[in-house]
Every structure is written in structure tokens, then in C-alpha cells.
N, C-alpha and C positions, 0 to 999 in steps of 0.2 A: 853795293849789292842792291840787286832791284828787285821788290819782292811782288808775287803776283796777288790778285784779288781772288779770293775763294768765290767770288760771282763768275770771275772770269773760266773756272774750271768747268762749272756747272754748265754753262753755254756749252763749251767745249763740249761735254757729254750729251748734250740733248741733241747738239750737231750730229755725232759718230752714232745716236741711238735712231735718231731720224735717218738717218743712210741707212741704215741696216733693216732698220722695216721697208723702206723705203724696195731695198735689194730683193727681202723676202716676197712683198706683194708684187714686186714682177715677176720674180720667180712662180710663185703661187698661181699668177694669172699665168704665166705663160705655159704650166701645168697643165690648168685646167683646160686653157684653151686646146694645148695638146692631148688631155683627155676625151672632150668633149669633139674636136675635130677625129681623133680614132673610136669614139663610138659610136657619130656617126658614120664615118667610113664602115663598120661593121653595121650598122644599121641598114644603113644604103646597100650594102654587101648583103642581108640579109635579105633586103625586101627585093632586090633584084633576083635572085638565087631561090628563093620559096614566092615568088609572085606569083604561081599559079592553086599553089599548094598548101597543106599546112605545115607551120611551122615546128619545126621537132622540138618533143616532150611535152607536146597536144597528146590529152588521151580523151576518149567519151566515154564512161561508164567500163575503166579501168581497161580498153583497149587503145593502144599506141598507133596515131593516126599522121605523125610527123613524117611529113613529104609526099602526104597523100593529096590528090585532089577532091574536090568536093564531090563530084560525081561517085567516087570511088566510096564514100563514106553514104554516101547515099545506098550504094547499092549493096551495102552492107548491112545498115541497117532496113532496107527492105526484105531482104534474103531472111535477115531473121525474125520478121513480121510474115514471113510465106509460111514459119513453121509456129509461129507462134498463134497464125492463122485458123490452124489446123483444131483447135484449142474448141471444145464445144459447150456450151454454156446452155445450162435446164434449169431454168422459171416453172413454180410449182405454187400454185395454190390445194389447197383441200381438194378439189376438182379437176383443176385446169391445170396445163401444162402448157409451156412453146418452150421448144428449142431453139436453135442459131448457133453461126459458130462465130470466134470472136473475129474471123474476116469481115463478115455480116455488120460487126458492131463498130467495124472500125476500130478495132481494138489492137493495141500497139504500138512500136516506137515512132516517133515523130520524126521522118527519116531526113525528112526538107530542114527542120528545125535544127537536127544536131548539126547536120552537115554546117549549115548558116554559123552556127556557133562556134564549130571550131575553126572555121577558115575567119572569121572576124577576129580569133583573140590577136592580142598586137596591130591591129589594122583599125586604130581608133582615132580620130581627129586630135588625142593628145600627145605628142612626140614621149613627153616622158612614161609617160601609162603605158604606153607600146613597149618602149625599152625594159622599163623593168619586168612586163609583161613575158616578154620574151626571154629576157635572163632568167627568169623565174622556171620559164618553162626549160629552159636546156638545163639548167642546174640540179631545176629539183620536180621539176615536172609539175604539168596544171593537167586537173583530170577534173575535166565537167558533167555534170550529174546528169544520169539520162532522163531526156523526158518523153511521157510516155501518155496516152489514153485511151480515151472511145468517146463515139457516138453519143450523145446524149438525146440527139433527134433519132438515131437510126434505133437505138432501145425503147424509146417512148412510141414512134409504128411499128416497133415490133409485139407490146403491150397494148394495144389497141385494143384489138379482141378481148384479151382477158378485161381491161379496162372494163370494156362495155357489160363483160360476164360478174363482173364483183361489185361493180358499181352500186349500191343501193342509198336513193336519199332518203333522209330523215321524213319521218311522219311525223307532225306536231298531233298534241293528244286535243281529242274533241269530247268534252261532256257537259251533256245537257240535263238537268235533272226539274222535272215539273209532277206536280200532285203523288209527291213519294216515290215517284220512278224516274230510276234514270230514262229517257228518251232516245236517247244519243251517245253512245258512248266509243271512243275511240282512243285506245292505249297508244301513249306515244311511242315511237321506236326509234333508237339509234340508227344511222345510217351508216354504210364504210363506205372507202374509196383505196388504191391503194396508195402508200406512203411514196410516194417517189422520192423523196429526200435520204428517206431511209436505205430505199434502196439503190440509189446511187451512191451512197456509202458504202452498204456491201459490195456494191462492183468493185469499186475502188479498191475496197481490202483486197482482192484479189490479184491487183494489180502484178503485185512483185511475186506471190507465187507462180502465175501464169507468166512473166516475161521471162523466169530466172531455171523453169522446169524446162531440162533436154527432150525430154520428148512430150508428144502434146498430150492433154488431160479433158477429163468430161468433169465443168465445175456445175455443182446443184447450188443454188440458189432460192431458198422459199421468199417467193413475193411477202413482205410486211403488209397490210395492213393498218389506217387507221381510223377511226372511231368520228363518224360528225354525230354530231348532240345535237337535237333538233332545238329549235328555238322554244317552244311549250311543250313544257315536258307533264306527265300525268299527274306530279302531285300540286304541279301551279295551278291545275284549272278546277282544285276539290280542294274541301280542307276537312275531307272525313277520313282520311286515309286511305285512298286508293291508289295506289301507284305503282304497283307492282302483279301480274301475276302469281297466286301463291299457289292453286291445284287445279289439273283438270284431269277428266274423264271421260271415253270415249266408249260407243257400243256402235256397232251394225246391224243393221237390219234387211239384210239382201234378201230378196224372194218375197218381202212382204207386200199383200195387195195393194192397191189404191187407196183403198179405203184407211188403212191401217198406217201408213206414210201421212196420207193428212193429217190424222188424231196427232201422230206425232210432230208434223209442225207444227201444228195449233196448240197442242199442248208444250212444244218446249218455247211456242211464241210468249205464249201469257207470262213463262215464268223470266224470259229476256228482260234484263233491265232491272232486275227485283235486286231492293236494297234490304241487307239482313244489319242490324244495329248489333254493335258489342253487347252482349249480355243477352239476346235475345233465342229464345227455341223456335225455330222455321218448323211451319209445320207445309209440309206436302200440299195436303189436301186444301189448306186452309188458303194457301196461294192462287193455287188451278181455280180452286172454285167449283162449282158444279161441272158433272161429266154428263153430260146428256142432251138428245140431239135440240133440244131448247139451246142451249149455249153454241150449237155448234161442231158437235160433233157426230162423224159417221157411224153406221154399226161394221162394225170388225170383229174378231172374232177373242173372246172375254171367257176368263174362267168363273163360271156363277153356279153354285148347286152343284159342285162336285162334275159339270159337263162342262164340256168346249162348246161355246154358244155363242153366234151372230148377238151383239149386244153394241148401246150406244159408248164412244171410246175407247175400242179396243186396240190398242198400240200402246197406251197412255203409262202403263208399266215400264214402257221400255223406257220412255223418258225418267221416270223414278228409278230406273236399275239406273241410268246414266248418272246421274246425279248423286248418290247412292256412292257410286265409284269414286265420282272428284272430292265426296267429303272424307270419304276414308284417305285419300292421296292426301288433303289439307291438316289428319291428323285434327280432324276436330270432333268433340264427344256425340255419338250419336243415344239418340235419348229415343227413337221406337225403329225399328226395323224388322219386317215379316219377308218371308221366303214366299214363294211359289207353291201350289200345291205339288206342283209336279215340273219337271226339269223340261225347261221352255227353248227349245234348240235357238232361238234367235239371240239368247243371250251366252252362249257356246260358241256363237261364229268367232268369237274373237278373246274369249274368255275363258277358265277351265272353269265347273260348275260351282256353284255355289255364291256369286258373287253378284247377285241381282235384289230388288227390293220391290215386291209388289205393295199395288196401294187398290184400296177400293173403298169410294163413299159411301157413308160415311165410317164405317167401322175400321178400316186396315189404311194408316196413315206411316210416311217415313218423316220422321223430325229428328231435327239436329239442332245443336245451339252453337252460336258463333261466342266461343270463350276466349276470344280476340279481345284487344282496348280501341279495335279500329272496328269501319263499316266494313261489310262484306258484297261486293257489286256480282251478282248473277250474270254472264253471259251466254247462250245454245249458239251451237251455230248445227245448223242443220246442212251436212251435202247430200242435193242427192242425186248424185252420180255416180259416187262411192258408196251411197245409201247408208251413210255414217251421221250420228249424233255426236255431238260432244258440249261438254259442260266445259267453263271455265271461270274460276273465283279469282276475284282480284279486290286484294285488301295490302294489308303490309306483314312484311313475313315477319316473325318475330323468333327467329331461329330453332322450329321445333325441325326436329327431323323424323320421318315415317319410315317406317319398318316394317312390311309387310311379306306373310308367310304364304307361299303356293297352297293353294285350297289341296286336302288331303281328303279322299274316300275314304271312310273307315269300312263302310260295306255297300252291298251293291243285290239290287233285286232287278229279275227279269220283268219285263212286260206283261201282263195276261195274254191271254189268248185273246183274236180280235172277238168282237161281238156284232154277231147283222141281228139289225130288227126289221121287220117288215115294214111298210111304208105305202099304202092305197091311195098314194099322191103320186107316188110314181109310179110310172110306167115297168110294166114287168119286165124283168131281166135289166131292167136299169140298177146300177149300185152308187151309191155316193158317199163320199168318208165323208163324217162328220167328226170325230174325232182322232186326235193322234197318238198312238203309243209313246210311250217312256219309259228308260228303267228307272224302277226306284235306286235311291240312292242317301246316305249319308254321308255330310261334307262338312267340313268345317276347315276355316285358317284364321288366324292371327293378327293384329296389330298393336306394333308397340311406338310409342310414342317419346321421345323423349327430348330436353330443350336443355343447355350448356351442360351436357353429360348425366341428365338426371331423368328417371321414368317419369313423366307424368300419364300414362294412361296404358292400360294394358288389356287389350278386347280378345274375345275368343266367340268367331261369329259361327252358328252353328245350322244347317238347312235338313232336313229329314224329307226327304221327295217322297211321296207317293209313288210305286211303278203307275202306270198310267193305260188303260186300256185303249188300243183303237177300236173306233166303233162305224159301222157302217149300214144305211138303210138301205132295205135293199125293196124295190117296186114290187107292190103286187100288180097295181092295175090294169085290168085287161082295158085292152082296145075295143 
């Protein structure tokens, strides 16, 4: 009996296990090869048969564009750019307006782009990327996202104008200060421009409402705005505290002579530039200086001795009513204030009565104290074209807020009857007003004052006019 080697079996199986992989990897290859030669016979079938088209279960923004041509997707998606055309678009500022409509803006689908996208899917230099590309789309469908926009040159000429209308550069601040006055003083100012970032943003947003609305719409759009900071700003070029605007005050004086406009440039000139220290009481008079035509000033016409009289400085009130106004706006203590004898129409043009401050040297002075921890800078600006004063304080606000009450009549007196005197300077039958009627009157208003919800000051200004006679001379002199 002959017995075999258990090595010898083992060969024997490694033999029959090598045939049999052996069998399967031809098998396997000859599979594959048969797979791969019928996909791409179905590929070549595919790109022959859709070669001009696109391939089915292509869609672009959820429309099914399989066996379409390009042209044809083109003209689809322009068709609905003709309606989406129609679409009107209103840019607003404060002032300004421009309309356009989003044809104008170039606003809409990208007609060339989708088209290009869908006829490329599958048509890529990677056989296998094409393949499953394609499977992918007959299966289960590829739907490419629509692209869409606008103009970004054609909205920036179409902002041109307003551009140049909102445009404002920054002012750096200029102050000079020599022998206690300021010299020179120039508040700096922010400047704007509009935001273009910003607002291409909100175009944007807009986008999918406007492409996705059946019929067309009118979108408003307010221009943004932003902010340039100038390089020197008011509180870099002081270290008193000036840096802000905190009151001003304004009066008219239309109709008033020559004479009387001078006084009041000259006189709101001297007080331009004047520094008031924290803690200090301003006095009126003590600033101006002498009023008389030694200093400079003309005769205009002055309340003296209960008459209207040609006198040197007469305007010079008006600048103390002005001023007078911006303290009361500043909410700062006034420590003397006198009325008019009688209700002075120039300070009515633009005012209800009561609300002026006469001064006459030396006796009748307006003072106020700066109860501020900062300086207080004086500005006048004089127009006169508008034949307008105006005062403006500029210190640091320190959060009071003013509250101020419309001036209230409590009663009210007629005029006299006029008065003629005779006059052997003038020629007879000549008449000349020398003075002007008024009614008398009783006024008084209010202010309250107060800073993180608490009163600090509470004024009750009171004025009792005189009615006021006109008077007139009237010529005796014979010829």
C-alpha cells in the first residue's frame, strides 16, 4: 500500500485554487471589458444622438432643458429678462431721486452663461466625469443654479449726479488763538460720500425677489450713506474744550438803514472770536467796549430819554437780543437781562415778542455765566443778504437739555394817538416821523433746564412794553 505525503495534497489544492482565480479574473475582465465596451457604445450612442443639444435631465433653475439646443435656452432665458426688464428701480436720497429700470441696469439672467453651462455638462475632457455626469442626469437629474445680475458700471453712471449732489468733503478744523482771542476759528466737519458697497448689497438683496415676481414691480431703494472723518478734528487742535457746537441764535433785521447794519457788523465783529472761561459771568458791555462814534460807530436810531433818537450805535441791541437768544438755547444761567422800553418790530421779524435783551452804556448790561468745566468760543456770523445775525457757542455739551415756552401776552395796550410838533427847520407843509408807534404789551415765557432727568434751572423772563407814541415834526418855515 503506498501512502501519499500530506505536502503532496496541499500543492494539489493550491493548483485547483490558482485555476479557479485564475477562471474568475478572466471572467471579471472579460466582464468588465464587456461592460465598459457597452458603456461606451451608450456613450458614443449618447454623444452622437444629443451632439447638438442638451443632454436629458439637464434642468437650469428647476426648468428641464434635455434635448434642447443652446440657442433655444438662450432664448429663454432672455424672454425672461424682457419681463424682468420691465422691473423699475427708485434711488432716494433726502432730496434726490433717479429712477431706471432694471433693463437699464442690466439687471438679469445670464442668458449666454446658462445656456454654455448646460450644453457643457457631460462634454468634459474626463471620459469618466462625462459618464457618471450623464447617468446622474437621466437618473436622477442635475439642475444647475441660475446665474443672474447687473450692471455695476451701468448703476455707478447712473449715480453720477446724485454722486456729485451728496458728495461733501471733510473740513479739518482751524484755530488760532493769540492775545485771549481766538483769531481763526474753523469747526471741523464730517464729510459723506455715498456707500457703494452698501449699496450694492442692497441691489443684490433684491435679486431673487425681482427675478422670481410674475409680473414686474417698482423696487425703492434709499441710497446709504457714509460718514468721512476729516483728518483734524476740533477737539485735536484746542485743549479747552471746544469741539462741538452746543447753541445758537439768530435775529433779522430787514429794512434796517445803512447806518444801523454797520453798528451791527462792528458790533457782532468785536465780540467774534471771544473766549468765555468755565466759571466766568460775560458781561455785554464789558466785551463791546465803548459804543460811540470815537470807537467807530455810526448814529442810527437809539432809545435815550424815553425818545427815538439819531444816536451813536444804534443797531447794537440787536446784536444783544441775538445773543440773548443763543444763551437761552445753551441753557446757561443768565445773571442781568433788561427789556426794551417799548416793542422794537425788528426784533418780531422772526420772533414772537418778548424775547430781546437791550443794553446801554453804561447802565443796562446783558450777563451770563458759563457754568460749564469747559471754555466757551463766541462765533457772529453776519449775512447780509438775508440781512440775518446769528450767534453760535461752541464748548462741549455736557447733556443739559432746554425747554423753552412760546412767549405768552398776558395783556395788550393800544398806541397813543400820534403827536406833530412844530419844527421852524423845516419847511412848511413838510412832515417827518421821528418816532414810531407801539402797542404796549405784557409778555413773559419760560425756561427749564434740565441734565440726566434732573431740573437744574427754572427762568420765568418777564417784558412790560410801554405802548409807544408816534411822533412827527411837522415845518413851519416860510420860504
Amino acid at each position: 500500500m503506498t501512502t501519499k505525503h500530506p505536502r503532496e495534497d496541499t500543492q494539489k489544492s493550491y493548483k485547483q485554487l490558482h485555476l479557479i482565480l485564475k477562471g474568475v479574473f478572466w471572467f471579471l475582465l472579460g466582464a468588465f471589458l464587456g461592460l465598459f465596451f457597452f458603456i461606451s457604445f451608450v456613450f458614443i450612442y449618447y454623444q452622437k444622438t444629443y451632439k447638438d443639444v442638451v443632454y436629458p435631465g439637464i434642468y437650469v433653475d428647476g426648468v428641464h432643458f434635455g434635448g434642447r439646443k443652446e440657442k433655444n435656452i438662450e432664448e429663454y432665458f432672455s424672454k425672461q429678462n424682457e419681463r424682468i426688464g420691465q422691473t423699475m428701480f427708485v434711488f432716494t436720497t433726502d432730496t434726490l431721486i433717479a429712477t431706471t429700470s432694471a433693463k437699464d441696469l442690466g439687471f438679469g439672467y445670464d442668458a449666454d452663461l446658462l445656456a454654455t453651462q448646460a450644453m457643457t455638462v457631460g462634454r468634459s475632457d474626463s471620459f469618466f466625469s462625462n459618464v457618471s455626469l450623464i447617468a446622474q442626469a437621466y437618473f436622477h437629474g442635475v439642475d444647475l443654479p441660475a446665474s443672474y445680475g447687473y450692471s455695476e458700471e451701468k448703476l455707478d453712471t447712473l449715480l453720477q449726479p446724485i454722486k456729485h449732489s451728496v458728495t461733501i468733503a471733510p473740513v479739518n478744523a482751524l484755530f488760532t488763538f493769540q492775545n485771549g482771542k481766538v483769531t481763526a476759528f474753523k469747526p471741523s466737519l464730517d464729510g459723506q460720500e455715498i456707500d457703494i458697497e452698501k449699496l450694492r448689497v442692497l441691489v443684490r438683496a433684491k435679486m431673487i425677489p425681482v427675478i422670481t415676481a410674475k409680473i414686474p414691480k417698482t423696487i425703492a431703494i434709499r441710497i446709504p450713506l457714509s460718514i468721512i472723518r476729516p483728518e483734524i478734528t476740533t477737539e485735536k487742535v484746542n485743549n479747552l474744550g471746544i469741539k462741538e457746537l452746543i447753541a445758537a441764535g439768530t435775529s433779522t433785521f430787514v429794512g434796517s438803514i445803512q447806518n444801523r447794519i454797520y453798528n451791527i457788523t462792528l458790533a457782532a465783529g468785536r465780540l467774534n472770536g471771544v473766549l468765555i472761561p468755565p466759571g466766568e459771568v460775560f458781561s455785554f458791555n464789558g466785551s463791546v467796549g465803548d459804543i460811540s462814534s470815537l470807537t467807530g460807530y455810526r448814529q442810527a436810531y437809539v432809545i435815550q430819554n424815553g425818545r427815538t433818537v439819531l444816536g451813536d450805535g444804534g443797531g447794537v441791541c440787536q446784536v444783544s437780543t441775538t445773543f440773548f437768544r443763543a444763551v437761552l438755547n445753551a441753557g446757561l444761567p443768565i445773571v442781568e437781562r433788561n427789556q426794551h422800553a417799548y416793542r422794537v418790530a425788528y426784533y418780531e421779524q422772526d420772533s414772537e415778542p418778548g424775547v430781546d435783551a437791550a443794553i446801554y452804556i453804561p447802565g443796562t448790561d446783558f450777563q451770563f455765566k458759563n457754568d460749564t468745566k469747559h471754555h466757551i468760543l463766541v462765533q457772529t456770523i453776519v449775512d447780509p443778504y438775508e440781512q440775518r445775525l446769528s450767534f453760535e457757542l461752541y464748548g462741549t455739551k455736557d447733556g443739559r437739555v432746554v425747554s423753552l415756552t412760546k412767549p405768552v401776552i398776558t395783556s395788550q395796550s393800544p398806541a397813543p394817538e400820534p403827536k406833530y410838533q412844530d419844527d421852524p427847520t423845516l419847511a412848511k407843509g413838510e412832515v417827518k416821523q421821528v418816532d414810531f408807534a407801539a402797542a404796549g404789551a405784557s409778555v413773559y415765557f419760560t425756561r427749564q433746564v434740565t441734565k440726566a432727568g434732573k431740573m437744574i434751572a427754572s427762568d420765568k423772563f418777564v417784558s412790560n412794553y410801554r405802548p409807544w407814541q408816534a411822533v412827527y415834526l411837522r415845518g413851519t418855515k416860510e420860504n
